[in-house]
C-alpha positions as CSV (number, residue, x, y, z in Angstrom):
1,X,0.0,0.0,0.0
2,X,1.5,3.2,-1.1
3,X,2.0,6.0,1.7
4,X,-0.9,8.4,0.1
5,X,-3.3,5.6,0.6
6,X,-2.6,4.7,3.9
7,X,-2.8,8.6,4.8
8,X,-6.3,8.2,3.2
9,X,-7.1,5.4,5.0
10,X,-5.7,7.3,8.8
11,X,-8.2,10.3,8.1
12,X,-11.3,7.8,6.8
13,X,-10.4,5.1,9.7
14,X,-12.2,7.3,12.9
15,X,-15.6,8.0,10.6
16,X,-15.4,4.6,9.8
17,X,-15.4,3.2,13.3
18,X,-17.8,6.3,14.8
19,X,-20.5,4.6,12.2
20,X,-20.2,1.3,13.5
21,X,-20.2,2.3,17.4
22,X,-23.6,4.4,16.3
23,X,-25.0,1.5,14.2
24,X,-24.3,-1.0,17.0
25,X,-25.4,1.3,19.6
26,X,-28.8,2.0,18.1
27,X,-29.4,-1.7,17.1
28,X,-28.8,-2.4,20.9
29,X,-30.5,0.1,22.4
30,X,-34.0,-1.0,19.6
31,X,-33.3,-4.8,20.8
32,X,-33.5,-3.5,24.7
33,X,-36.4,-1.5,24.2
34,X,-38.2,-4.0,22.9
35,X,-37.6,-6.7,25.9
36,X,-35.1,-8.3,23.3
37,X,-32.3,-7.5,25.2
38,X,-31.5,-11.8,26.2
39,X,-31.3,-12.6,22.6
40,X,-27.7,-13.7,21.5
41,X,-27.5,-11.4,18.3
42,X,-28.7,-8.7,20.4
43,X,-26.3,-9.6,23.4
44,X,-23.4,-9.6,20.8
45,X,-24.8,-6.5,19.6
46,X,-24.3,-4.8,22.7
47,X,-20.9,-6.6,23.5
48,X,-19.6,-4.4,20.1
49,X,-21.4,-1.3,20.9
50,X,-19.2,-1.3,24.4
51,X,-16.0,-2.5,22.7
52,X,-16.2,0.1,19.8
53,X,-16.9,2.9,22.6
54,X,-14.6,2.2,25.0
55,X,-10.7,2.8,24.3
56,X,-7.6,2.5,26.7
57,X,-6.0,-0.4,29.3
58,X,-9.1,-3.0,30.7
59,X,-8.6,-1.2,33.6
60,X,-8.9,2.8,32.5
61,X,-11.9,2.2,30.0
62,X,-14.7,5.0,29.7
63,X,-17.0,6.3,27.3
64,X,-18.3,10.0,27.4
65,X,-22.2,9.5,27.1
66,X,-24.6,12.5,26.9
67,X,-27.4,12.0,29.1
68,X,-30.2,14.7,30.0
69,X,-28.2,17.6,28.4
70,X,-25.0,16.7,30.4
71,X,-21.6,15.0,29.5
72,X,-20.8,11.6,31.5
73,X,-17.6,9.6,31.6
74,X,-18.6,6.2,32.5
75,X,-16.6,3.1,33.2
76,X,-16.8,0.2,30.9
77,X,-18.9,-2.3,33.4
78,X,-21.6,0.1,34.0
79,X,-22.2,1.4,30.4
80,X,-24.9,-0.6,29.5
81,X,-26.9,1.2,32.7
82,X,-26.4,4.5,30.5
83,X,-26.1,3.7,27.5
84,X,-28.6,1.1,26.5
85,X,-31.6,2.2,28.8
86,X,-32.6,5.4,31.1
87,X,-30.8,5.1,34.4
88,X,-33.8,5.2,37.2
89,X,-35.8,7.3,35.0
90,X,-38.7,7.5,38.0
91,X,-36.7,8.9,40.6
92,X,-34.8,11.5,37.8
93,X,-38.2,12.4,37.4
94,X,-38.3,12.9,41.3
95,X,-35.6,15.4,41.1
96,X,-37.2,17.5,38.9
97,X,-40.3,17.5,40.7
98,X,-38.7,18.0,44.1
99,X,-36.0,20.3,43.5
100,X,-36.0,23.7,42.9
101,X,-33.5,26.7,42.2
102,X,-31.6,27.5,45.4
103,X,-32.4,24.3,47.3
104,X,-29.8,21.9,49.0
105,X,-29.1,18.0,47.3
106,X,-27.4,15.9,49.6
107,X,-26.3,12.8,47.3
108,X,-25.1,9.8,49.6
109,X,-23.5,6.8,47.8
110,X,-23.0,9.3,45.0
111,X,-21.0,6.9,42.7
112,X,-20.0,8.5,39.4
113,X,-22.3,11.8,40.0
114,X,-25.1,10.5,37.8
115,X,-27.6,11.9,40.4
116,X,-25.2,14.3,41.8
117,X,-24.8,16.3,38.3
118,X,-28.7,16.5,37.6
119,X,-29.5,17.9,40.7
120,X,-26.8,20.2,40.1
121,X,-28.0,21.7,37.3
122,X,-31.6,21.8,39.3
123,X,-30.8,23.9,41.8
124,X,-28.7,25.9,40.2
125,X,-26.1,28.5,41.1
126,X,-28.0,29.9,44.2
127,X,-27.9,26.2,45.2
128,X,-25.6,23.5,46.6
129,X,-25.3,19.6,46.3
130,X,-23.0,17.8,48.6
131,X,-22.2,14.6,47.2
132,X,-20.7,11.8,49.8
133,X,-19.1,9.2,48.3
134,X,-15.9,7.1,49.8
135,X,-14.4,4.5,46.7
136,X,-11.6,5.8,45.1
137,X,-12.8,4.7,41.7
138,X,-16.1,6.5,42.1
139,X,-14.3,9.6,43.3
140,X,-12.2,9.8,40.2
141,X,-14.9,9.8,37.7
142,X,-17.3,11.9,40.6
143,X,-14.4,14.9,40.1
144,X,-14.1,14.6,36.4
145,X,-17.8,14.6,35.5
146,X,-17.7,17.7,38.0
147,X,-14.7,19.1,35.9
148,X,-16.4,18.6,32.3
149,X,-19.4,19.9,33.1
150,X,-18.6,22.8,35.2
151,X,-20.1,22.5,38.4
152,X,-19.3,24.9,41.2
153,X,-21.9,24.7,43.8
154,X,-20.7,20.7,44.5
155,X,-19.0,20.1,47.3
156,X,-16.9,16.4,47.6
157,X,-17.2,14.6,50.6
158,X,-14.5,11.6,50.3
159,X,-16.2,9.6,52.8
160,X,-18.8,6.8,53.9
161,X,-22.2,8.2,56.1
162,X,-22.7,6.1,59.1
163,X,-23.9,6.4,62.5
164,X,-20.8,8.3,64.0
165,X,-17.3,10.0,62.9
166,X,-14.7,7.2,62.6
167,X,-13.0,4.9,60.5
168,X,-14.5,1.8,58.5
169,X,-14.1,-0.8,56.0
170,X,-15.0,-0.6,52.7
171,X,-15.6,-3.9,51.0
172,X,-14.9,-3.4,47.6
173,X,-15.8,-5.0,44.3
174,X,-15.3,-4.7,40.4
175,X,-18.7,-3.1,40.1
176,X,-18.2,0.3,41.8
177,X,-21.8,0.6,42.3
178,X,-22.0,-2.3,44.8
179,X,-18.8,-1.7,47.3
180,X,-20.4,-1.6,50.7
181,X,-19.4,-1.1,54.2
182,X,-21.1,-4.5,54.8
183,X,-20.0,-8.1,53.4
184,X,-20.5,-8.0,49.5
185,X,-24.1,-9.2,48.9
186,X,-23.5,-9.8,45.0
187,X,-21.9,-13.2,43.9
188,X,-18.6,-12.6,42.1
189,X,-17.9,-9.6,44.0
190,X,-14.6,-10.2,45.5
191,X,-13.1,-9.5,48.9
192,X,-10.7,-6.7,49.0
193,X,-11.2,-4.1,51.5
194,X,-9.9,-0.7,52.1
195,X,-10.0,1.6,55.5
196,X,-12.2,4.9,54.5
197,X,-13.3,7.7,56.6
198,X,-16.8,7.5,57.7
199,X,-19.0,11.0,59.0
200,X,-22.4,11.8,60.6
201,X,-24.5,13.6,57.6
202,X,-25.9,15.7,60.4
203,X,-22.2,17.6,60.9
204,X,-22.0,18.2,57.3
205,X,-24.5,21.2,56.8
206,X,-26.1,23.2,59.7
207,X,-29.5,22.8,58.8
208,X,-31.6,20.1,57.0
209,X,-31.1,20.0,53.0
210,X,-34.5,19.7,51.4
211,X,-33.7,16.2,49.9
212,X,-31.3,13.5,50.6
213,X,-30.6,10.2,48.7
214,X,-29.3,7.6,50.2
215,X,-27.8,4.3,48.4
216,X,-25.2,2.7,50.3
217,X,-25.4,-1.7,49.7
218,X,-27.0,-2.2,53.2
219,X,-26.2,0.4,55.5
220,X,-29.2,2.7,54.9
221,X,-30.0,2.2,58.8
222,X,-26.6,3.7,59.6
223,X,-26.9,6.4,57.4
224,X,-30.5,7.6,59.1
225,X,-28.8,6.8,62.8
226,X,-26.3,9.2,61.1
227,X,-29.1,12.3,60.2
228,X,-30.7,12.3,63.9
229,X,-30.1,15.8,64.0
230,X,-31.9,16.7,60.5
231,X,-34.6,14.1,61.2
232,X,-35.8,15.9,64.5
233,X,-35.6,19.1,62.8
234,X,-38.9,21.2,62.5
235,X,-38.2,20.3,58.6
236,X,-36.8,17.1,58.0
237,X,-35.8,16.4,54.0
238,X,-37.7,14.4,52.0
239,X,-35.5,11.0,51.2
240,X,-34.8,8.6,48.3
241,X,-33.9,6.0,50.1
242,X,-32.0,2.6,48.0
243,X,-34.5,-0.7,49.2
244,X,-32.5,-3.3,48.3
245,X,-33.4,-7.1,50.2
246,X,-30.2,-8.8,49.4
247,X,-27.7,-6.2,50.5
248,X,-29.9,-5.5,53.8
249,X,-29.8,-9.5,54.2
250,X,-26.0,-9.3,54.0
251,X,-25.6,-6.7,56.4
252,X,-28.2,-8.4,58.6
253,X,-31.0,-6.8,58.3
254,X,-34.4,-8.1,58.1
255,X,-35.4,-6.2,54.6
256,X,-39.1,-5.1,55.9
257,X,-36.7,-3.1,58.8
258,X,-36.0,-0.1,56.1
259,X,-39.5,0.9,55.4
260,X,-40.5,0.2,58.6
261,X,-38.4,2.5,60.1
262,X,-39.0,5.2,57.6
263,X,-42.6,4.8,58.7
264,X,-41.3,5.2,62.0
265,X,-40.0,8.8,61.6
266,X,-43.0,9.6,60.2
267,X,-42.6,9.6,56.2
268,X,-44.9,7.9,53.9
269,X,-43.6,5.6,51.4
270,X,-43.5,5.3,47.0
271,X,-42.0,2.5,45.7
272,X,-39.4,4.2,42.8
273,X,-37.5,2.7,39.8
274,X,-38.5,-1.1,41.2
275,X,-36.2,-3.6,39.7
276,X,-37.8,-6.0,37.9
277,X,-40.8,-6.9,39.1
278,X,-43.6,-3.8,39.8
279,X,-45.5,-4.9,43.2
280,X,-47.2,-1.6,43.0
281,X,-46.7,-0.7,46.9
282,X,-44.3,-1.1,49.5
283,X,-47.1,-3.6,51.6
284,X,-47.5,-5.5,48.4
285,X,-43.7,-5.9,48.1
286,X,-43.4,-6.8,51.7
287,X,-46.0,-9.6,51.2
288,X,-44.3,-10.9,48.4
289,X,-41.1,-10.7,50.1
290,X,-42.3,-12.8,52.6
291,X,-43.8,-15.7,50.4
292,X,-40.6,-15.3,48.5
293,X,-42.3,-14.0,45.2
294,X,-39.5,-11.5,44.0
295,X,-36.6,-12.3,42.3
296,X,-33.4,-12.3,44.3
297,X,-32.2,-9.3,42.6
298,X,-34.9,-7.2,43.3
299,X,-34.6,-3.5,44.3
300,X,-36.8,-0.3,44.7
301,X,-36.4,3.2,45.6
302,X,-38.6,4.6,48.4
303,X,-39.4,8.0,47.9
304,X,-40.1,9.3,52.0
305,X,-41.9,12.3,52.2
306,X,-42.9,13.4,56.1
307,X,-46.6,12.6,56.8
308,X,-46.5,12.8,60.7
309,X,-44.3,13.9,63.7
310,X,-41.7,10.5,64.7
311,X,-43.8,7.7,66.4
């Protein structure tokens, strides 16, 4: 091959490859939508969409996806959570309902600052998000996607939420979005640990933020034991709070403990984003938890909003 054509063939190489990581993309993303997602053509489909997006070491890949009007750099095992559906779609729907210009965002568990940016750009300038997140790969992409998109009114907190200042163990596992402070509940999810600081939410703002989400594998208990001080407050925030039965389980938790105690406090309860199965209402889910008529892997979002004072 002569040196012009392979100088043709440098410039034509990158349009080349952008059309095949849109065509496999939007092939995936048609199979998914249409529940075809299990198929093996589609699978494969998928499997080149994420190979053609991603470039780097195994251990450095990302994609920058645009979602909701904002740029994302996302690691290569959660990709298909951005790129292939809408990531919790009912409680981003929450956060524009709930938020407003000049309120406060207080984002625990904030993994790559998916939540964290929108409500960001919510509140605003007059506004202020603190996102609390303690794994080191979660930080890094938390601070770029901060960096690319411009966000001042962010402040990092490199740190777990638990029930008191100290020190505690992070378990951690190849998928950032399940490290916990409990045993891993996921199969697979390895065993290495690392010491991380852990702080009260309570000492991290004077007064109450008007919403906080909490999604932390396990330890949501902690995290409200944590909040005392907000909680008792003449005006508590509203919560999204993770309900996950399997990662409660492996922190040992009885699973019907978290809404329970929510009720407790005085919020009433919407299940959000429910993962796969739709029970409709938390007391339908907790009836079907108990006959053991959800799937393992099941998960919801509980949207708290204060009803009454604390029982």
């Amino acid at each position: 091959m002569t040196a012009g054509r392979r100088s043709i063939l440098d410039r034509l190489r990158p349009a080349i490859v952008d059309r095949l990581r849109l065509t496999a993309l939007r092939a995936a993303r048609w199979g998914h939508a249409r529940g075809l997602g299990h198929r093996p053509g589609l699978r494969g489909l998928a499997a080149l969409a994420k190979r053609l997006l991603f470039r780097g070491s195994a251990a450095r890949r990302h994609a920058r996806v645009a979602v909701h009007g904002l740029e994302l750099e996302v690691p290569y095992n959660l990709s298909g959570d951005y790129l292939l559906k809408d990531h919790e779609p009912e409680t981003v729907a929450l956060l524009e309902r709930a938020l407003a210009p000049g309120q406060v965002f207080v984002d625990v568990g904030a993994n790559i600052g998916y939540l964290t940016l929108l409500a960001a750009a919510r509140v605003g300038p007059a506004g202020r998000v603190v996102a609390v997140e303690p794994g080191p790969d979660n930080l890094h992409f938390l601070r770029r996607n901060l960096e690319v998109n411009g966000f001042a009114n962010v402040r990092v907190v490199a740190a777990a939420a638990g029930a008191c200042r100290t020190e505690a163990t992070l378990h951690l596992s190849p998928v950032s979005t399940i490290h916990s402070l409990h045993a891993p509940a996921e199969p697979g999810a390895g065993s290495s640990s690392i010491a991380v600081a852990q702080v009260r939410l309570d000492e991290l703002l004077e007064a109450p933020p008007d919403l906080v989400k909490i999604d932390v594998e396990g330890a949501e208990l902690e995290v409200l034991a944590g909040m005392t001080g907000w909680l008792e407050a003449g005006a508590p925030p509203a919560l999204v709070v993770e309900w996950n039965p399997r990662a409660l389980r492996a922190a040992g938790v009885e699973p019907g403990e978290l809404p329970r105690a929510l009720e407790r406090l005085g919020y009433a309860l919407e299940l959000l984003d429910p993962v796969p199965v739709r029970p409709g209402s938390v007391e339908r889910a907790l009836e079907l938890l108990a006959a053991g008529g959800l799937p393992a892997a099941w998960y919801a979002n509980l949207h708290a909003r204060r009803a009454s004072p604390p029982a």
